[in-house]
C-alpha positions in Angstrom: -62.7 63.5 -19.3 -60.0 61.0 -18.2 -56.8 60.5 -19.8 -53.6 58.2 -20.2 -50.7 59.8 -21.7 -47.5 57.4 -22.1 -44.7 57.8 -25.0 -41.6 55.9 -26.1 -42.8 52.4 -25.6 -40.0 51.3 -27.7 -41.5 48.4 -28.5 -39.1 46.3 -30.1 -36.6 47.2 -28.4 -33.9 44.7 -26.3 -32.1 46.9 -23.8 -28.4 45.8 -22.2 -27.1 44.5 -26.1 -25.5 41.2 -25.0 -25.9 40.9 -21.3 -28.1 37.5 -20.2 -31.5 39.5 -19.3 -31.7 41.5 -22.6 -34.7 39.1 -24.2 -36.0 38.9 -21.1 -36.3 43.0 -21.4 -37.4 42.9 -25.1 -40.8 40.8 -23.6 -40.9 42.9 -20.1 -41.6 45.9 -22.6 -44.5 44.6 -24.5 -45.7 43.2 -20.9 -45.6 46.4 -19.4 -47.3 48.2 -22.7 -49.9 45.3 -22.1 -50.7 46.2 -19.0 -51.1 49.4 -19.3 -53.6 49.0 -21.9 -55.4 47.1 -19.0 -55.3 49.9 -16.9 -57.0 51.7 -19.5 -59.8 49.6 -19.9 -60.5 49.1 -15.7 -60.1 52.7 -15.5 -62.6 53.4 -18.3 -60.4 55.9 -19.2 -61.9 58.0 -22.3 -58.6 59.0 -24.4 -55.5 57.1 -24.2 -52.4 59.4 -26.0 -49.0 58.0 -27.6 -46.8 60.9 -28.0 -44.5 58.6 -30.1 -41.9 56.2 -30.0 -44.4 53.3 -29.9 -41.9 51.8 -31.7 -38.2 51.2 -31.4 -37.8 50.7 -35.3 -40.2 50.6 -38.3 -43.0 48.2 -37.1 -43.8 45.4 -38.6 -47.4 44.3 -39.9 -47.8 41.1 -37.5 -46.4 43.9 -34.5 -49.2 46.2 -35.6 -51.8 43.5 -35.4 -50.5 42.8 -31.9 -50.9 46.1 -30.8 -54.3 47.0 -33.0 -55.9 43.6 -30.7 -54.6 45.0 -27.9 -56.4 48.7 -28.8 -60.0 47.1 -29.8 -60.4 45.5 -26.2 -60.9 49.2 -24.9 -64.5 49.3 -25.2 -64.6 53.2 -23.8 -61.3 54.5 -24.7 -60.5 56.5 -27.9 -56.5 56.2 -28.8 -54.8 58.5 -30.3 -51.2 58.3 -31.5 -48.2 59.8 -33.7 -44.7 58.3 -35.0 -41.5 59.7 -33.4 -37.9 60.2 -34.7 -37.3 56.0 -34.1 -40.4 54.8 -36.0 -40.5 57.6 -38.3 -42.9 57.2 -41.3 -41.1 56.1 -44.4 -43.2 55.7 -47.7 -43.3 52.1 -47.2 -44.4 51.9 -43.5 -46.1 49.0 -42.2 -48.2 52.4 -40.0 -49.6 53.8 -43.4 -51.9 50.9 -44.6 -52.9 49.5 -41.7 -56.5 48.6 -40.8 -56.8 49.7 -37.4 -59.5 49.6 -35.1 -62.5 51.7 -34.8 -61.5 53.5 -31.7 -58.0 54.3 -33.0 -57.0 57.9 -34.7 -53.7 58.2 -36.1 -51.9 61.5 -36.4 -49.6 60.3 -39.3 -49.6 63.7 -41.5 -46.5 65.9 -42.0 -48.7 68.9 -41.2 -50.5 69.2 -37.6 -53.8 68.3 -37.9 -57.2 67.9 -35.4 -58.8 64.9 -34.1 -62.4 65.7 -32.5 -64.1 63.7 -30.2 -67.3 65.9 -29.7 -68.9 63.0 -26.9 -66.2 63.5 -24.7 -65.3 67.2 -25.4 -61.5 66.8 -26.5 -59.8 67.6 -29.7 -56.1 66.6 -30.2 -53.7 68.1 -32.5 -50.4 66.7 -33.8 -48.1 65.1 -36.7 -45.4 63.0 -36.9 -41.9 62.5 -37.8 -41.2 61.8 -41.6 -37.1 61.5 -41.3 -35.5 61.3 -38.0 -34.3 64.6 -37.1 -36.7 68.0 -37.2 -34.6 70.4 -36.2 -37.1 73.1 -36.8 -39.3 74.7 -34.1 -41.9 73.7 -35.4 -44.2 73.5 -32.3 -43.7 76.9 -31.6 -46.6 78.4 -33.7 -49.1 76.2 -33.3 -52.7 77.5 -31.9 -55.5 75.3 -31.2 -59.3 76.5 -32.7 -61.3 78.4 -30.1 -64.0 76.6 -28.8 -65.3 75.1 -25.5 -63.4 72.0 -26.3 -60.4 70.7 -24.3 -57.7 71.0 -26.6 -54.4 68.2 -26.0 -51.0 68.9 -28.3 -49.8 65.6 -28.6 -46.3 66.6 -29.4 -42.7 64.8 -29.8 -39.4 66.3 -29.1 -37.4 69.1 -27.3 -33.7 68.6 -28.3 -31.8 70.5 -30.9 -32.3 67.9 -33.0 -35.6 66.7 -32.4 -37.6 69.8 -32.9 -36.7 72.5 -29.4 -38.8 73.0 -27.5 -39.8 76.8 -26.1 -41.7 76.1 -22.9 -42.8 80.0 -22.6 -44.2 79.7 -25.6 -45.8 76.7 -25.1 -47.3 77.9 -21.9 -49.0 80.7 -24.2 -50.0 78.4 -27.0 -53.4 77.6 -25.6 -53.1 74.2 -25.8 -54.7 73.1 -22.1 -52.8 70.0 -22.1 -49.5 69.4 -23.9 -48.4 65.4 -23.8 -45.0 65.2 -24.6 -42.6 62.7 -25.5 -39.3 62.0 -26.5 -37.2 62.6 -23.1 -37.2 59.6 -21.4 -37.3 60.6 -17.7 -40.4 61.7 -16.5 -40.5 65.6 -16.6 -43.0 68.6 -15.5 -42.6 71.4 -17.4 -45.4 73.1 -16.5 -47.1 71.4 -13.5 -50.8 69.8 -14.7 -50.6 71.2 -18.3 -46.8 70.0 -20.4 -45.5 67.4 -19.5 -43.4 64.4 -20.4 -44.7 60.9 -19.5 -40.9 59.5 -19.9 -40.4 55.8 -21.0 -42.8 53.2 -20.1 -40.1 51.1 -19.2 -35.9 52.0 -19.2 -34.6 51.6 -22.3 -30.9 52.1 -21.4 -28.5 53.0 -18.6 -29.1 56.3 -18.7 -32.8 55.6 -18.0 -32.4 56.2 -13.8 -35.3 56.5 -11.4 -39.5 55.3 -11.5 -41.0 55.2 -15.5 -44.7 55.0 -16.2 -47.3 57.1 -17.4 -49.6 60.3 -16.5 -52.8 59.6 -15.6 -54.9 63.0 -16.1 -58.4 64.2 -15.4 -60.4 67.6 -17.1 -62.8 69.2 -14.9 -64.3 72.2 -15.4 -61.6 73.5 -17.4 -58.7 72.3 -14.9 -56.5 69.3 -15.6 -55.2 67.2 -12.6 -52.3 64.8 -13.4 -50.8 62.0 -11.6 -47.8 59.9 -12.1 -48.6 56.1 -12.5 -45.1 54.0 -12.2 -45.1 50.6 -14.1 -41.5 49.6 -15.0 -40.8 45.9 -13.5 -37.4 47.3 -13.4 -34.9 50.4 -12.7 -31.3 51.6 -13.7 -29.8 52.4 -10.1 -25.9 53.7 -9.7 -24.5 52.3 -6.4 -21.5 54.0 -5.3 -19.3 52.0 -3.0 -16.8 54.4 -1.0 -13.5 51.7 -0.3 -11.2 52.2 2.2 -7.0 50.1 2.3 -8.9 47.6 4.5 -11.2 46.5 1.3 -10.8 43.2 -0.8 -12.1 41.8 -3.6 -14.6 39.9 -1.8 -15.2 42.4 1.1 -16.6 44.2 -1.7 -18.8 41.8 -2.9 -20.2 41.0 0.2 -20.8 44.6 0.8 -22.4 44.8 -2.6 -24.5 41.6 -2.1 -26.2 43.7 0.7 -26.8 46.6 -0.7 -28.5 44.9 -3.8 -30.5 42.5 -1.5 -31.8 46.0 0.4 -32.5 48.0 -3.1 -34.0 44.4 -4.7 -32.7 42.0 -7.0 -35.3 43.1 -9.8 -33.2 46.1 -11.0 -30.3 46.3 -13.1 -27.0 47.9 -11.4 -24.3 50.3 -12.0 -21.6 50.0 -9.8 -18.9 52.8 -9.3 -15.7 52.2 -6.6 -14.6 54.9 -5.2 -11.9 55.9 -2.7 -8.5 54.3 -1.6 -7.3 51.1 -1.9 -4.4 49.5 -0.7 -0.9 50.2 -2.7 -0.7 46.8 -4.9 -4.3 46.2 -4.7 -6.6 45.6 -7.5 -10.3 44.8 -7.4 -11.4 41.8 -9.9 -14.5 44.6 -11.1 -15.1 40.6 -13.0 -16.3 38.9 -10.1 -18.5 41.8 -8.5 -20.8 41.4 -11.3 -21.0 37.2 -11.0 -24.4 37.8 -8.9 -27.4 40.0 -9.5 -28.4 42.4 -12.5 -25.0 44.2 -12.7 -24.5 45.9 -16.3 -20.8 47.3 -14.9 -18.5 48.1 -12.7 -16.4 51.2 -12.4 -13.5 51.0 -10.4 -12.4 55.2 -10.0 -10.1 54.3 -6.5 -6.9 55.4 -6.0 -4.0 54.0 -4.4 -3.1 54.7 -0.8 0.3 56.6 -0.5 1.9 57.6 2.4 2.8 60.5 0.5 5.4 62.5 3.5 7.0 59.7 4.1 8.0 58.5 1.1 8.7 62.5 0.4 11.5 62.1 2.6 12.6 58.5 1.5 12.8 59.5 -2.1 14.3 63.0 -1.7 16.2 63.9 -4.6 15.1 61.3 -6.3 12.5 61.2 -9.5 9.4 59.9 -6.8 10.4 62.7 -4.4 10.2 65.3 -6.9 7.3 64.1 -8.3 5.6 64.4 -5.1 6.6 67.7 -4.5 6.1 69.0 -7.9 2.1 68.4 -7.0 2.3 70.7 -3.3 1.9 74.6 -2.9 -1.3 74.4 -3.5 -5.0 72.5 -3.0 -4.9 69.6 -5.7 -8.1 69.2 -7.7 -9.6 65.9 -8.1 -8.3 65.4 -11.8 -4.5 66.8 -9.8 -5.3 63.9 -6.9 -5.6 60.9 -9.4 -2.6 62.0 -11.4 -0.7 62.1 -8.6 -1.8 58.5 -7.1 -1.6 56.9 -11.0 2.1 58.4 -11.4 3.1 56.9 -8.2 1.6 53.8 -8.7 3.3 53.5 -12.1 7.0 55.2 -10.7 6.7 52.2 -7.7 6.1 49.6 -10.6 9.1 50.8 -12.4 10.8 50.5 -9.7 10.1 47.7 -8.6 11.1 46.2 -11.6 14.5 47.5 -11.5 
């Protein structure tokens, strides 16, 4: 029995707010979720599992009907799936009335409950979110029937306020495959058996690193996962180390570079740190004119030469404020105090 596990589509969804790629995201996510369903059907695949979050919101009807057409071209693949804490079910969900296809089970009760699928073996158990916090545990207890069947949890969660998660006890549930979602990184919990698929795509900046799905295969009662990367795009954090030598446009040149080298597809963070040259001030502006560049951090410090002007400002509010920092190793939090006070003591006085 083959298997595609994904979660948190997010569907819906149009990442970055009111940056100039956002819509482009909103469509890259339904591409991607498109795809994916193609992978399904040239793999023949025989269960496909959405451990919620197909949604970013409550669906609407037309959306379902998008996503139902998309289902009913798997000739060989039974799909199974369950709302998260974003598209909860409210009594007047689009997800309650909905004719779906033949080949699609929903696990939209409060309570867990069993899908079988005696051709292929596999029963899955699950339910989904009603209101958008659960901060019960209530995957903790769950057992699946004893039988010869493979048995899937298809389960949602693991923060204190989307229901915890207890990996031991998971482990000891019985379950032989739990398909988690919620956590958008991909995560092993327990290697071939829980695991989250993380986000199809990113959905925000916190969203670092490869997303996809789990592509899993049961064998004589032994599960083999893979992870299958799909995202068009990533969240990467450059960190640019500056020096008193550095510009404005040194820095973007540098930057231009190190985009080219990573590729222009992905969507940057940029963080400056180091020294800069007393007076100086980056234009963090025009470092985001080119590429994908959501921000730009500028964390450098001025460059004082701190025992000479020690001795130039002896007695003197900048000289004790210099010493009032020695006698011992400054922290980093200590260091940046230190530069910012100067910096601002220097304006002052130059203002004078």
């Amino acid at each position: 029995m083959r298997f595609i596990h994904m979660a948190d589509v997010h569907l819906g969804a149009a990442p970055d707010g009111r940056t100039d790629w956002s819509e482009m995201r909103k469509k890259e996510i339904w591409e991607t979720f498109r795809s994916s369903i193609a992978d399904a059907g040239k793999e023949r695949v025989d269960l496909l599992l959405i451990a919620g979050d197909l949604f970013h919101r409550q669906p609407l009807a037309e959306e379902l009907k998008e996503v139902n057409y998309l289902f009913s071209t798997l000739e060989n693949t039974r799909v199974v799936l369950m709302a998260g804490n974003h598209d909860y079910i409210q009594p007047s969900s689009a997800y309650l009335n909905f004719p779906w296809s033949r080949n699609v089970a929903c696990l939209f009760s409060k309570e867990c409950e069993c899908v079988r699928f005696p051709e292929i073996g596999t029963e899955v158990y699950g339910f989904s979110y009603y209101r958008q916090e659960i901060l019960q545990p209530l995957y903790d207890g769950l057992r699946p029937v004893k039988n010869d069947c493979c048995h899937i949890l298809l389960a949602h969660g693991g923060d204190a306020d989307h229901i915890p998660l207890d990996k031991r006890k998971l482990s000891r549930s019985g379950f032989d495959y739990v398909a988690l979602g919620h956590i958008h990184k991909p995560q092993v919990l327990v290697p071939d058996r829980i695991l989250y698929s993380g986000a199809l795509e990113p959905i925000d900046r916190g969203d670092s690193g490869p997303h996809g799905y789990v592509m899993g295969e049961y064998e004589r009662g032994r599960i083999n996962t893979r992870f299958v990367p799909k995202a068009k795009r990533e969240y990467i954090t450059l960190e640019v180390e500056t020096t008193e030598a550095d510009t404005t446009f040194s820095l973007r040149d540098r930057l231009e570079k190190s985009i080219q080298q990573r590729g222009w597809q992905h969507i940057y963070r940029i963080i400056l740190r180091g020294k800069r040259s007393p007076g100086t001030h980056f234009d963090t502006e025009k470092l985001m004119e080119f590429g994908m560049v959501l921000e730009v951090m500028d964390q450098t410090v001025p460059a004082f030469p701190l025992e000479e002007w020690k001795r130039k400002y002896r007695g003197q509010m900048i000289g004790r404020y210099i010493e009032s920092f020695e006698g011992h190793e400054r922290s980093e939090v200590e260091e940046k105090a230190l530069q910012y006070g100067l910096e601002a003591l220097m304006m002052s006085e130059t203002l004078r």
